[in-house]
N, CA and C atoms as a LAMMPS dump frame, in Angstrom:
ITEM: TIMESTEP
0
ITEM: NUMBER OF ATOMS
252
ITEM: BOX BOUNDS ff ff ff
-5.0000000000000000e+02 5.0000000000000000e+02
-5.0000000000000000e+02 5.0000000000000000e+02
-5.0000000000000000e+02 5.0000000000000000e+02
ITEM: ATOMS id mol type element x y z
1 1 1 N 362.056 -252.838 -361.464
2 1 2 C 360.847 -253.262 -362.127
3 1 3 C 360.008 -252.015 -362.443
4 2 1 N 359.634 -251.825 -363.649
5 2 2 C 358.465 -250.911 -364.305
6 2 3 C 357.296 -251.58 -364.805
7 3 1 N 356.356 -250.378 -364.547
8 3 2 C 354.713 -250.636 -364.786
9 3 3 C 354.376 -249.763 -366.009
10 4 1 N 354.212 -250.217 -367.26
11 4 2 C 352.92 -249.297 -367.768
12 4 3 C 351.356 -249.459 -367.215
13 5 1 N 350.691 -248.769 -367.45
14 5 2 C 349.171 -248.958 -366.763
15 5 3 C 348.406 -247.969 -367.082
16 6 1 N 347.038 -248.388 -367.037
17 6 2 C 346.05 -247.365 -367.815
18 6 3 C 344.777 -247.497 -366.336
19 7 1 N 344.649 -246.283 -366.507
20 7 2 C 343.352 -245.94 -365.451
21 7 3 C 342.444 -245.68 -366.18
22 8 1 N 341.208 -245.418 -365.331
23 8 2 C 339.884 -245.282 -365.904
24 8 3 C 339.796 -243.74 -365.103
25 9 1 N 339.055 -242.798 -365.757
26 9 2 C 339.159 -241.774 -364.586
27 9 3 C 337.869 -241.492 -364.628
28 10 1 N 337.296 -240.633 -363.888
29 10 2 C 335.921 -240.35 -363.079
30 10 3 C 334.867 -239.966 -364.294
31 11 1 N 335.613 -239.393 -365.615
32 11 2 C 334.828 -238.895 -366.67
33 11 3 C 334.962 -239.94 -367.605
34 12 1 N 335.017 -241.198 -367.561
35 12 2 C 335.279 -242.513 -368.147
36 12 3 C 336.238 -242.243 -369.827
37 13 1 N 337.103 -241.409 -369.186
38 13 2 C 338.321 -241.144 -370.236
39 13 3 C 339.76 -241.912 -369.395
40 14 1 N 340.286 -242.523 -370.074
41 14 2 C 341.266 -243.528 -369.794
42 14 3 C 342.984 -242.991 -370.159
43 15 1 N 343.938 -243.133 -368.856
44 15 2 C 344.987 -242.38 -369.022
45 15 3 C 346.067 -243.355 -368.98
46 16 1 N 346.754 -243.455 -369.576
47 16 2 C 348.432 -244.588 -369.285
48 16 3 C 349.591 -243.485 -369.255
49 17 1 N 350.078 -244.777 -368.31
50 17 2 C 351.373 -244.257 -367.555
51 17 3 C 352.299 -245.069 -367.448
52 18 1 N 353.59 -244.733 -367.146
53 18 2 C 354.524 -245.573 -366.034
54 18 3 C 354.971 -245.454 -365.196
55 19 1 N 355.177 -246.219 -363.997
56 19 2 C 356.064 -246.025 -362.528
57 19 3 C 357.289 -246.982 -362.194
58 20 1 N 357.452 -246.564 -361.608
59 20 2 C 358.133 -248.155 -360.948
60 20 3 C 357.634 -248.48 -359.162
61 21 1 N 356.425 -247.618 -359.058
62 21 2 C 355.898 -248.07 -358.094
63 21 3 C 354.497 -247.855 -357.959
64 22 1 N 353.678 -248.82 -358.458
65 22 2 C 352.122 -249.258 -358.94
66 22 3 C 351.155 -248.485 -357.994
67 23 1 N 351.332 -248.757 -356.332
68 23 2 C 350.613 -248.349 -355.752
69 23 3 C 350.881 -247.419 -355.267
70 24 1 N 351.816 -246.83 -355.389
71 24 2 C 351.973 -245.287 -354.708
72 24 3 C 351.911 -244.572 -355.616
73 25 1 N 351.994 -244.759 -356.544
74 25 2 C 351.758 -243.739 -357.861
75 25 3 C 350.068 -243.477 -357.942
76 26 1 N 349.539 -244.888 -358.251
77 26 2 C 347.728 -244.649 -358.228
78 26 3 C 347.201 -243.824 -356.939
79 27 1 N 348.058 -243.966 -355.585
80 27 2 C 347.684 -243.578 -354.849
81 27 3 C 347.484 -241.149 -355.209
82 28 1 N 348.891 -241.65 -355.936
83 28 2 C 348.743 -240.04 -355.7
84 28 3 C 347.988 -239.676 -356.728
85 29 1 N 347.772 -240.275 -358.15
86 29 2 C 346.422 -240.243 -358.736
87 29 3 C 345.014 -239.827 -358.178
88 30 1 N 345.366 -240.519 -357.184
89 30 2 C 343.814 -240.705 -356.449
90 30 3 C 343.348 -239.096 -355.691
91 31 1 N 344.454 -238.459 -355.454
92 31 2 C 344.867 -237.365 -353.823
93 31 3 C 344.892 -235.755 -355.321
94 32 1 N 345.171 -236.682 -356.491
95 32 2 C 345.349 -235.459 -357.364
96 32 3 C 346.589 -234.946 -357.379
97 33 1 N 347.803 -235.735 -357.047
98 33 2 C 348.899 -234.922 -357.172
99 33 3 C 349.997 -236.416 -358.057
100 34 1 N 348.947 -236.758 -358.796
101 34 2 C 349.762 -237.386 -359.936
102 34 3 C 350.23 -236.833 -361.147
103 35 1 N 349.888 -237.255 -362.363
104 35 2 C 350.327 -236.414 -363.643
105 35 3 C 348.979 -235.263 -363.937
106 36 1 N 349.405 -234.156 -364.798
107 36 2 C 348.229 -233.059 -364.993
108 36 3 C 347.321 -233.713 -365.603
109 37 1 N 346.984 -234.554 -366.356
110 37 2 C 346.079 -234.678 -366.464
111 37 3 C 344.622 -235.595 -365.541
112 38 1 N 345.56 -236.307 -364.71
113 38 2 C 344.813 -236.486 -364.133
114 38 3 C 344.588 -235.765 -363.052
115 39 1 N 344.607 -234.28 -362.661
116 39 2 C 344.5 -233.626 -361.601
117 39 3 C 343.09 -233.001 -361.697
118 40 1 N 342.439 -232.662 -363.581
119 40 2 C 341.645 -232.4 -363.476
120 40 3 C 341.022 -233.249 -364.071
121 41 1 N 340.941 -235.152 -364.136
122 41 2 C 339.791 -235.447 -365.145
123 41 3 C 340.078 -236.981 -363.946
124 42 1 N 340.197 -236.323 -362.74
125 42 2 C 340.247 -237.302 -360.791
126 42 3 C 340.083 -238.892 -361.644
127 43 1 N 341.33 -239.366 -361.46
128 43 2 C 341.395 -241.205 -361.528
129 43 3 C 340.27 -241.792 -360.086
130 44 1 N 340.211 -242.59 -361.338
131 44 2 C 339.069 -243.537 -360.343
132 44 3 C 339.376 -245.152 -360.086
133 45 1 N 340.104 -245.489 -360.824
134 45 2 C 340.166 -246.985 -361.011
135 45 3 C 341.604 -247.737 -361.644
136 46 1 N 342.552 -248.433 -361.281
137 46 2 C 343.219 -249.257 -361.873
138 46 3 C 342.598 -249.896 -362.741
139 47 1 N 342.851 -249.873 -363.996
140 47 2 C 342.236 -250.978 -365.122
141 47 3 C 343.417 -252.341 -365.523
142 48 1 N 344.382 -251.536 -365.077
143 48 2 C 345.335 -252.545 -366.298
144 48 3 C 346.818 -252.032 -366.128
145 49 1 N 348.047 -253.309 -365.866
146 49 2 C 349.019 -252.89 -365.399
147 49 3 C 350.121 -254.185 -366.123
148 50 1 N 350.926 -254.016 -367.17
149 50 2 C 351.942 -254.476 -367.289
150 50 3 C 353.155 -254.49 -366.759
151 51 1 N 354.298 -255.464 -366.271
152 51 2 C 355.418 -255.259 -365.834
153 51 3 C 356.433 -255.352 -366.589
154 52 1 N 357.862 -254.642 -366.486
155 52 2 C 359.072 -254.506 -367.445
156 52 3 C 360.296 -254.491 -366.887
157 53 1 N 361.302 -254.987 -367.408
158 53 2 C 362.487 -255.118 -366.597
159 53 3 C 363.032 -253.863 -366.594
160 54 1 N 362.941 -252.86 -367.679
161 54 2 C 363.61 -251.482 -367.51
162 54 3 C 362.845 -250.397 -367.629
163 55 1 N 362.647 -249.314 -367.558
164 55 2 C 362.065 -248.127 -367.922
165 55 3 C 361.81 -247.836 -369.491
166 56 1 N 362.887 -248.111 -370.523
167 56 2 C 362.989 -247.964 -371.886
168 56 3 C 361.929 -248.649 -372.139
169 57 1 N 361.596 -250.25 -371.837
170 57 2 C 360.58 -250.959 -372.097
171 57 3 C 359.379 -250.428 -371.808
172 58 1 N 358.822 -250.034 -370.728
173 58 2 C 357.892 -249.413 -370.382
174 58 3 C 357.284 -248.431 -371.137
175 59 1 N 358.591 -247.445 -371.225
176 59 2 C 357.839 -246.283 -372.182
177 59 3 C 357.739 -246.483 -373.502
178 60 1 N 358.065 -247.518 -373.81
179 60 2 C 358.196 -247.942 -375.742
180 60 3 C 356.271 -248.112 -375.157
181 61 1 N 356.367 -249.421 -374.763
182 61 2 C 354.888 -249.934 -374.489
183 61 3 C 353.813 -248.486 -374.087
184 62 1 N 353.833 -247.846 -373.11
185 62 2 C 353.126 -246.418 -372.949
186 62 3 C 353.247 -245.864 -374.255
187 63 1 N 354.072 -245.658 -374.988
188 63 2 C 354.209 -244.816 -376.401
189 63 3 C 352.986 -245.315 -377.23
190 64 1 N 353.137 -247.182 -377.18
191 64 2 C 352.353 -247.659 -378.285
192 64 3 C 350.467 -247.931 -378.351
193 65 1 N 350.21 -247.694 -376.491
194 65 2 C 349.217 -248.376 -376.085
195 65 3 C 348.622 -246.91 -376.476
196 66 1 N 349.389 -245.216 -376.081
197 66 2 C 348.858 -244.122 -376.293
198 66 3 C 348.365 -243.777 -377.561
199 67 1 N 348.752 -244.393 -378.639
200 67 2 C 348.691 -244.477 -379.972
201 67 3 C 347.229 -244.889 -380.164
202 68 1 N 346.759 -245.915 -379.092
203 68 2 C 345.806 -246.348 -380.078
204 68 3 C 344.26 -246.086 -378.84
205 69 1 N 343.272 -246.27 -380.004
206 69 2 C 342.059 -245.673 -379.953
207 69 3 C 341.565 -246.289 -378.53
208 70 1 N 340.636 -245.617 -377.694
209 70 2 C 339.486 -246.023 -377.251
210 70 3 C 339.373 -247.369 -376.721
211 71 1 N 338.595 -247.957 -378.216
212 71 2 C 338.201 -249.313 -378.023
213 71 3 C 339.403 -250.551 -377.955
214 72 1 N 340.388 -249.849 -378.548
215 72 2 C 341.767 -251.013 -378.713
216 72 3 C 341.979 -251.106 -376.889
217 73 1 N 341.985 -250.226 -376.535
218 73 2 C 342.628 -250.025 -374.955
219 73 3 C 341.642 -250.792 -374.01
220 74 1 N 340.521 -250.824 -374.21
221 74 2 C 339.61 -251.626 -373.315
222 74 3 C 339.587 -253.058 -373.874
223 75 1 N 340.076 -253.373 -375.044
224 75 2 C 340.398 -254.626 -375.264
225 75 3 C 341.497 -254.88 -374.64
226 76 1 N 342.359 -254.583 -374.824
227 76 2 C 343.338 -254.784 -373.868
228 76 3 C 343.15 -254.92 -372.22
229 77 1 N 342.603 -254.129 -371.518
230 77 2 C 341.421 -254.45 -370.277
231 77 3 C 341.258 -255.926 -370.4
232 78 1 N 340.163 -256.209 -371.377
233 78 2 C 339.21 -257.023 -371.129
234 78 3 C 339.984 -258.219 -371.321
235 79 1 N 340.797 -258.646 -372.469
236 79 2 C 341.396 -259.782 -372.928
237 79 3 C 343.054 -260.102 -372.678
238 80 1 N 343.432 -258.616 -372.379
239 80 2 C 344.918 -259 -371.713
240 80 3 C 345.647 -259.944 -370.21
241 81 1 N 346.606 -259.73 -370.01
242 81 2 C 346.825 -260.519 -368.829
243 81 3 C 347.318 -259.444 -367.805
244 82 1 N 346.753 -259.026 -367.029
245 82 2 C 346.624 -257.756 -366.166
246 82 3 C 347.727 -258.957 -364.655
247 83 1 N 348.82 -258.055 -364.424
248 83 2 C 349.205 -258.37 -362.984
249 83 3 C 348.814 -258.353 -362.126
250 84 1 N 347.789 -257.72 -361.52
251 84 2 C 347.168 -257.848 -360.232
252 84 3 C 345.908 -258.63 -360.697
């Protein structure tokens, strides 16, 4: 099972990713020893987490969600169907 997912980070700039393990990944987000960018712009928050049967899926979805602006992504937040 794979996750795409988008955080909120401390400078309210928003990062997506994928894992195949939700909470240990945010965790190392959190400690700063996740992806570079979030090492210097410190995750703060799970916003939003889709699930996928393979990795290919995942990163198509991360490819497409990275594509788009700002406000598309917090719609997605607000009106999507978030797993947790």
């Amino acid at each position: 099972m794979w996750f795409t997912y988008l955080l909120l980070c401390k400078d309210k700039s928003i990062y997506t990713g994928i894992t195949n393990n939700l909470e240990q990944r945010f965790s190392h987000h959190r400690r700063g020893k996740g992806g570079h960018y979030t090492r210097s712009h410190k995750a703060a928050e799970l916003l939003y987490a889709e699930q996928f049967k393979t990795k290919s899926e995942a990163l198509k979805r991360e490819a497409q969600i990275k594509g788009w602006r700002r406000e598309k992504k917090l719609n997605l937040v607000k009106f999507g169907k978030p797993i947790l």
